[in-house]
Structures are given as C-alpha cells and as structure tokens.
N, C-alpha and C positions, 0 to 999 in steps of 0.2 A: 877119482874122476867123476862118480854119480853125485857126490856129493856137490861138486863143483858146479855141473849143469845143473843142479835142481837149483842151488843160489842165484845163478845167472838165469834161468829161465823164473823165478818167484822176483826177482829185480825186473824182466821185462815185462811182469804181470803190475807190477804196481808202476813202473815209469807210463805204461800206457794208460792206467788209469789216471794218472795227475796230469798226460794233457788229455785225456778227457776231458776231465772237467776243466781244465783251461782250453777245452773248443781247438786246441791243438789237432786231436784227431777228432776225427767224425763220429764219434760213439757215446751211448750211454754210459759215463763210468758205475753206474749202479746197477745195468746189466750184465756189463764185461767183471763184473766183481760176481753177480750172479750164476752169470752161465760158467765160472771158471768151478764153483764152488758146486755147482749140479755135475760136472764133468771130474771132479775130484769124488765127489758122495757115490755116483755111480761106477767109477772106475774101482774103487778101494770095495765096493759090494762084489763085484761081480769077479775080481779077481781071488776075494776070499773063496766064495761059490767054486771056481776052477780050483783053487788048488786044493782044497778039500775034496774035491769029486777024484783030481786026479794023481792028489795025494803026492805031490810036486811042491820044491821049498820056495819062498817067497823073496821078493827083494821088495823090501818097500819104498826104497829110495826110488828104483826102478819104475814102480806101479807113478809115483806121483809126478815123475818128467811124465810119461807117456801123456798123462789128464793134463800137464801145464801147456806139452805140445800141442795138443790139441785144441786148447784152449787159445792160444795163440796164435792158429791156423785156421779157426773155425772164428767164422765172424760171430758177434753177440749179438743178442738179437734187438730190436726194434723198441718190442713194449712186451708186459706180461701176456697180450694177448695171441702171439705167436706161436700158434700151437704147433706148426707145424715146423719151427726151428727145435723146439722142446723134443718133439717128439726124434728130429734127425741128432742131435747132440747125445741124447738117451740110443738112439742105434749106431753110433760109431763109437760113443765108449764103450758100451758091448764088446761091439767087433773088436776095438783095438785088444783089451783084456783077453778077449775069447782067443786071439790068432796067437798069443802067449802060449797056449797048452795046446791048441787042436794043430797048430802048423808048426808044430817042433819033434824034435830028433833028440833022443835023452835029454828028455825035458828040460831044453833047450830052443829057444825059437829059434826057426832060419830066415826069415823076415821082418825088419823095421814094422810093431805093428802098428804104428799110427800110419804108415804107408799103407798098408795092408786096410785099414781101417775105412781110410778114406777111398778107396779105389774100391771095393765093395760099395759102399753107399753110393757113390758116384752110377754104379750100374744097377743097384737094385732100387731104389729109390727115387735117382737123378739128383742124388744133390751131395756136394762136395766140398773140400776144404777152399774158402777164399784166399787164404795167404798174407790176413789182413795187417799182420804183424811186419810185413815185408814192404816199409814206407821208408821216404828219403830221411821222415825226421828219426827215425827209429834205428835206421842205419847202423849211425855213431855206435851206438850199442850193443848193436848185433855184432858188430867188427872187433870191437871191444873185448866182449865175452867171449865171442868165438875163439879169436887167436889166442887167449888163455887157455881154454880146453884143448886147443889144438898145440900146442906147445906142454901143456898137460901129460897128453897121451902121443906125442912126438908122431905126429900123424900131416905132417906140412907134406908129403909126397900126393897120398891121398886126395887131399883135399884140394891143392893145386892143381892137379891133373883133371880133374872136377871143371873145377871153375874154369880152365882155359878151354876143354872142351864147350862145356855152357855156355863162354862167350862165342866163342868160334859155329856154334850150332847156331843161336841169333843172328850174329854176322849173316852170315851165308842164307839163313831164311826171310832174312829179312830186306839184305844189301841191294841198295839201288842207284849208290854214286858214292864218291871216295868221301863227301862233305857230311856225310848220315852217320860214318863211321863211328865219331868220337859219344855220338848222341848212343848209338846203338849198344856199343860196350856199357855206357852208364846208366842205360836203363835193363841191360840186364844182369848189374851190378844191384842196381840202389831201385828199383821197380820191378823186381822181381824176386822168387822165392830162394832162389842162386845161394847167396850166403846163408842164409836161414839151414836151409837143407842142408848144406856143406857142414856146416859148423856142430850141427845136432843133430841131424839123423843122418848125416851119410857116415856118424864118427863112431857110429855106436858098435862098441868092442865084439858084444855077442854074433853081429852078422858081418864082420868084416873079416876080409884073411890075414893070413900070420906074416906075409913078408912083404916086402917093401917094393919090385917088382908083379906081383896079384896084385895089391892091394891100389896102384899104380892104374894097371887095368880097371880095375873094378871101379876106381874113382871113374876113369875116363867109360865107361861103358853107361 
C-alpha cells in the first residue's frame, strides 16, 4: 500500500510539473521541482534526528509520502527570493516529522502528521497549506490514483462516507436555490481538497480503526 501512494503521489509530482511548464498550471516547474526537493532533504533530516533521539524504527517509504504530501498541498513558491515561504516549508516539515514521535502511543503516531503539520503552522505562524494540487485539470488523476489505493486497501466504506458527508456539508453551507445545486456538488468535488484528502490522508492505515462500521463513523466525522 505505501509503496503504491508514494508512485501515485511521485506521478502527481512530475504530471504537475509538465503542465507547468506548458502554462497548464500556474507555477514555476523549476520551483515546484525545488521546494518539493527542500521538503524531501528536510523531512528525511529531521526524521533521522527523531528516531535516533527516540530510538523508534523507521519507515522510509512512509517518511517520503509525508514530504510528497506536503509538497502537493503546499504551494511553491514564487522566485528564490521568498524567504518567507522557505522559511514556512522548513517549519511544517519539521512539525510533520516531529508529530511522528512526540504525538504517538508505542511509537506509533495517532495523527495524519501532515495534518497535524499544517494546522500548527496555520496557528503559530499564519500560514497554511493551499491545496494547490486540488484543480479541475489534476482531478482525472487524483480520481485515478486514488481509487487504486482505495481498492488496494479495500477502504471504499471509508472514504464514501467522507465524501458524501463533504458534499452534503457544502450543500447546506452554501445552498441558496435548487439550480446552484449541480454547480456546488462539482466544485466541491473538482475545486476542492475533498478527493485529495480522501484518497491519501484520510486512508492512512496507521490512524484509521479496525472495522468497517468506526471506520464508517470516522470517515463521516
């Protein structure tokens, strides 16, 4: 299964970079190749630093989704003179590595820490993951990958439960005539983080429960 998302999350690293540079997306592909590569060098330091300190086994397959997700979620930056994206990218791969060891139970996390990563820097810093990976044209692929991994790890209760809620929570926050409807379901399908989350982090073995009923709940919560 880890093996599987790190292929499918290292395919939406390089599909976003090629329309980069075809002006497809909105990005530098030579910073999004950048900051993905600063977000990997710092993740793989600071997770070595943890478990050596706290003398806890390693997944490395593990350590490189966490830095792809992030990298995925976290827009790239502008130009090299961005110091102050450098500096936010360098504090949430920290955090994400650091919630691995500090926020576990038999050295074991009990939190998604790229979740954990970003909702810290969102409060200590102000600044947060964009989601930038979560576009109409990027879609196809996320839908693509995901239902592999989710047929992978036979998790379709999960994740459906997820999504009909997420749609159902838009609806109703949003709803203001029956004709908005079809628009509202689609953009927070294809305009939003919805599938993304679903597919990679809400799937991840270590924080999720053991039966099909929780796990149910849990998607929907």
């Amino acid at each position: 299964m880890y093996r599987l998302v790190l292929y499918f999350l290292f395919s939406l690293v390089i599909i976003a970079s090629i329309f980069s540079y075809l002006s497809i997306l909105h990005y530098d592909p030579s910073m999004l190749l950048l900051s993905t590569a600063i977000i990997l060098l710092v993740c793989f330091v600071v997770n070595w630093i943890f478990s050596k300190a706290f003398n806890a086994p390693t997944n490395n397959e593990s350590l490189y989704i966490t830095a792809l997700i992030l990298a995925l979620i976290v827009s790239p930056p502008e130009s090299f003179n961005d110091l102050s994206y450098f500096f936010f990218i360098l504090w949430v791969a920290i955090w994400a590595m650091a919630s691995k060891y500090i926020i576990a139970i038999g050295k074991k996390h009990i939190f998604n820490p790229v979740a954990v990563a970003v909702v810290i820097t969102a409060f200590s810093i102000n600044q947060s993951a964009s989601w930038w990976i979560s576009t109409a044209v990027m879609t196809p692929f996320i839908l693509a990958g995901g239902l592999l991994i989710v047929r992978k790890i036979r998790r379709f209760d999960m994740v459906l439960s997820f999504i009909c809620v997420s749609i159902l929570g838009t609806v109703v926050s949003h709803f203001s005539g029956i004709s908005q409807l079809p628009q509202l379901i689609w953009d927070s399908l294809v305009s939003s983080p919805t599938l993304f989350f679903a597919f990679v982090m809400l799937t991840e073995p270590l924080t999720t429960p053991p039966t099909k009923n929780l796990r149910m709940y849990y998607g929907a919560i």
